[in-house]
C-alpha positions in Angstrom: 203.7 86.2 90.1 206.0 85.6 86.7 204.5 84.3 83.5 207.0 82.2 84.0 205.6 80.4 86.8 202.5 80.5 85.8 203.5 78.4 82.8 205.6 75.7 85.3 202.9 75.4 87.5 200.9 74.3 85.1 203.5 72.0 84.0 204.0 70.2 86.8 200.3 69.5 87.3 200.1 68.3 83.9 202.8 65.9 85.1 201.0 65.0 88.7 197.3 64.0 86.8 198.5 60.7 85.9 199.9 60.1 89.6 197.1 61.6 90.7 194.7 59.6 88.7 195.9 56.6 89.7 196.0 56.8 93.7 192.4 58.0 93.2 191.6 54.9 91.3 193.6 52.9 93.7 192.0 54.8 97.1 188.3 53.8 95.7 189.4 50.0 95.1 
């Protein structure tokens, strides 16, 4: 695998912890 990807992957799931974060809060309510 790239560096390259590495790096984007990691991006995007910076991106998707807010998203994530809030269907968890939202599944448990």
């Amino acid at each position: 695998m790239a560096v390259d990807e590495v790096v984007l992957q990691a991006l995007i799931e910076e991106k998707l912890k807010p998203f994530v974060k809030k269907i968890d809060e939202e599944a448990w309510n």
